[in-house]
Residue frames relative to the residue before (quaternion, step in Angstrom):
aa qw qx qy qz dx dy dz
X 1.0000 0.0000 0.0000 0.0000 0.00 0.00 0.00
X 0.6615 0.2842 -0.3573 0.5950 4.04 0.84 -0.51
X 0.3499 0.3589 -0.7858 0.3623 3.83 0.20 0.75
X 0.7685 0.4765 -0.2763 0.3257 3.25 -0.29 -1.98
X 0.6762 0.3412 -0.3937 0.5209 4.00 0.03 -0.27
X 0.5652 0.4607 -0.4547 0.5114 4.28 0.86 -0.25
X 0.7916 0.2320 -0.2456 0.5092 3.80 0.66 -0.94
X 0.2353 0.8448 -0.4789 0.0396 3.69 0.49 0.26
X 0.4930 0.6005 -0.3849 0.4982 3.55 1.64 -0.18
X 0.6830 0.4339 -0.3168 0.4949 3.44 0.92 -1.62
X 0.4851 0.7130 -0.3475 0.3683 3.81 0.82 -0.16
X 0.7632 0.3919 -0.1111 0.5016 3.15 1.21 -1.69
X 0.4720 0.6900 -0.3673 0.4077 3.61 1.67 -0.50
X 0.8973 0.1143 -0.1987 0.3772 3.26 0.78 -1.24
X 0.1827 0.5422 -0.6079 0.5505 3.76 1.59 1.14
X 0.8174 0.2517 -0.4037 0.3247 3.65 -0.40 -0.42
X 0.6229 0.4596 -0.3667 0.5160 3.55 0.65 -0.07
X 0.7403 0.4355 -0.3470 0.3766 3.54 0.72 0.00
X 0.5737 0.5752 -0.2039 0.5462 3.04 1.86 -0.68
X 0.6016 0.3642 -0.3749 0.6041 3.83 1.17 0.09
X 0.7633 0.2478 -0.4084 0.4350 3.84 0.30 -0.33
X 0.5472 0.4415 -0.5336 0.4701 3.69 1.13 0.69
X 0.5508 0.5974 -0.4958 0.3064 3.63 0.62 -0.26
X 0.8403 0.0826 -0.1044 0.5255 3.47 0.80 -1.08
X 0.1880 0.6567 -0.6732 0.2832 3.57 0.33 1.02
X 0.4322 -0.7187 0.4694 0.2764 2.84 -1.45 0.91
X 0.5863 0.5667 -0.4328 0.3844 3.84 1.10 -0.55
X 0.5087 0.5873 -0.2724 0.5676 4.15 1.76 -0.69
X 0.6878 0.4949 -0.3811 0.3698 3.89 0.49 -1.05
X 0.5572 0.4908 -0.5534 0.3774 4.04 0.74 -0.10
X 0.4883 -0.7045 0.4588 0.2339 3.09 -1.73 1.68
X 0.4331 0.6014 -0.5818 0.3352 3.74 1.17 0.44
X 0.7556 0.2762 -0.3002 0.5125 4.12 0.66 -0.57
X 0.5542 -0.7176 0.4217 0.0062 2.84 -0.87 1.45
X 0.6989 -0.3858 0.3971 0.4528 4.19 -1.10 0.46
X 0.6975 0.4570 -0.2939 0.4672 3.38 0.17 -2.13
X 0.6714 0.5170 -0.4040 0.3445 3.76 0.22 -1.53
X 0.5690 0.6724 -0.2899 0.3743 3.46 0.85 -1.44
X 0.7810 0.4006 -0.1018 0.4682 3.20 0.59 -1.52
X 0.6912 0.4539 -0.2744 0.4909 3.82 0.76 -0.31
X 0.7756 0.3842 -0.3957 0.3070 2.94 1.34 -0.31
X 0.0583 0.8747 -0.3740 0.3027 3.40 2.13 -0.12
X 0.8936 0.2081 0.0104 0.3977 2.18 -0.72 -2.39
X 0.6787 0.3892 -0.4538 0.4267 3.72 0.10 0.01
X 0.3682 0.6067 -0.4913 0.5049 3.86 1.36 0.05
X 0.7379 0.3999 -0.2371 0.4893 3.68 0.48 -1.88
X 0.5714 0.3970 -0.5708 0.4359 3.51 0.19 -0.45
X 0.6599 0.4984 -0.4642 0.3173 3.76 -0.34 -1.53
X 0.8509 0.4010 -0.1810 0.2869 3.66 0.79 -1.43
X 0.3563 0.8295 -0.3282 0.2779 3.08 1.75 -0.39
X 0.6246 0.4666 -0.3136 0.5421 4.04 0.59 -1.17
X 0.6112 0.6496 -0.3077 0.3313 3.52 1.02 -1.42
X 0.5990 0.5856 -0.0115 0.5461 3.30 0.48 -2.08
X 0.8752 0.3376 -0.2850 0.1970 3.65 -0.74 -0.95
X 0.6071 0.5722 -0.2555 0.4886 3.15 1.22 0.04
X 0.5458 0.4712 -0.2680 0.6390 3.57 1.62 -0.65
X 0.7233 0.5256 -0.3617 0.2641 3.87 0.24 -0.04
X 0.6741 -0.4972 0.4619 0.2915 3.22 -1.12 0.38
X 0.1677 -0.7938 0.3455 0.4716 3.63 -0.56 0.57
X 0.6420 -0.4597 0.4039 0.4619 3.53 -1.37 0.09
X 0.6283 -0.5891 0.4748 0.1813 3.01 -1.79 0.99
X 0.5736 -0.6693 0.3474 0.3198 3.83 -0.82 0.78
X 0.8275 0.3177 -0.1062 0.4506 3.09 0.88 -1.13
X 0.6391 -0.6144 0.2554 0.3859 3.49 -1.30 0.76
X 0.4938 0.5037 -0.5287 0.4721 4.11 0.96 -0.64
X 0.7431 0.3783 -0.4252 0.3522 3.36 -0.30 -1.74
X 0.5445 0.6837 -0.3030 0.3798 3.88 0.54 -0.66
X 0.6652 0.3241 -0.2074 0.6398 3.50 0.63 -1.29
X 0.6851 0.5333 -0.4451 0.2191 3.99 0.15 -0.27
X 0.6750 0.4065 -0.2300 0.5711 2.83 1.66 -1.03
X 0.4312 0.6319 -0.4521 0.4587 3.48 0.76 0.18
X 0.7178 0.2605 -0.2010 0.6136 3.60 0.90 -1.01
X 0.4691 0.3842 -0.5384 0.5852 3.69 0.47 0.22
X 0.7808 0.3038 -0.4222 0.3460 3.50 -0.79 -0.38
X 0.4617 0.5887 -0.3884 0.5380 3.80 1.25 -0.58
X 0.7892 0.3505 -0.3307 0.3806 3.89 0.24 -1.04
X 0.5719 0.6143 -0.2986 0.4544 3.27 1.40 -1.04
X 0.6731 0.4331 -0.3354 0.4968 3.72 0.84 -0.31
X 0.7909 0.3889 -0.1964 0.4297 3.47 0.78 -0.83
X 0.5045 0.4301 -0.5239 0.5348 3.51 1.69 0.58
X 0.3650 0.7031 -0.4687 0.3907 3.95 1.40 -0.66
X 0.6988 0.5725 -0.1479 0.4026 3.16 0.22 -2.43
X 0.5249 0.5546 -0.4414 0.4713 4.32 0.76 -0.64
């Protein structure tokens, strides 16, 4: 549990990138599964992949801008995936 609260950015890096190529996948886009679903299932995707993942990454930037960019890079990078 203090890995995952020490890397909790690199956590959110790859929840956002998974959460943009679930937004507009096409197997996700039926209006029978729902936002919430969408979202719960994400994050329980990122957990499983998290141990996986965190070790292959780059480290995270220090500061909050450089932070939020790559935060929205990884968001676009999922949601060109998700096409």
């Amino acid at each position: 549990m203090e890995y995952f609260i020490n890397h909790f950015q690199v956590f959110l890096l790859i929840l956002s990138r998974l959460m943009g190529l679930l937004s507009v996948a096409p197997v996700f886009s039926y209006p029978s599964i729902s936002v919430p679903q969408k979202m719960i299932f994400s994050f329980l995707v990122s957990v499983i992949l998290f141990p996986v993942i965190a070790g292959f990454l780059p480290p995270v930037p220090g500061d909050m801008g450089s932070y939020g960019l790559v935060v929205i890079a990884e968001a676009l990078i999922g949601i060109l995936l998700g096409f």
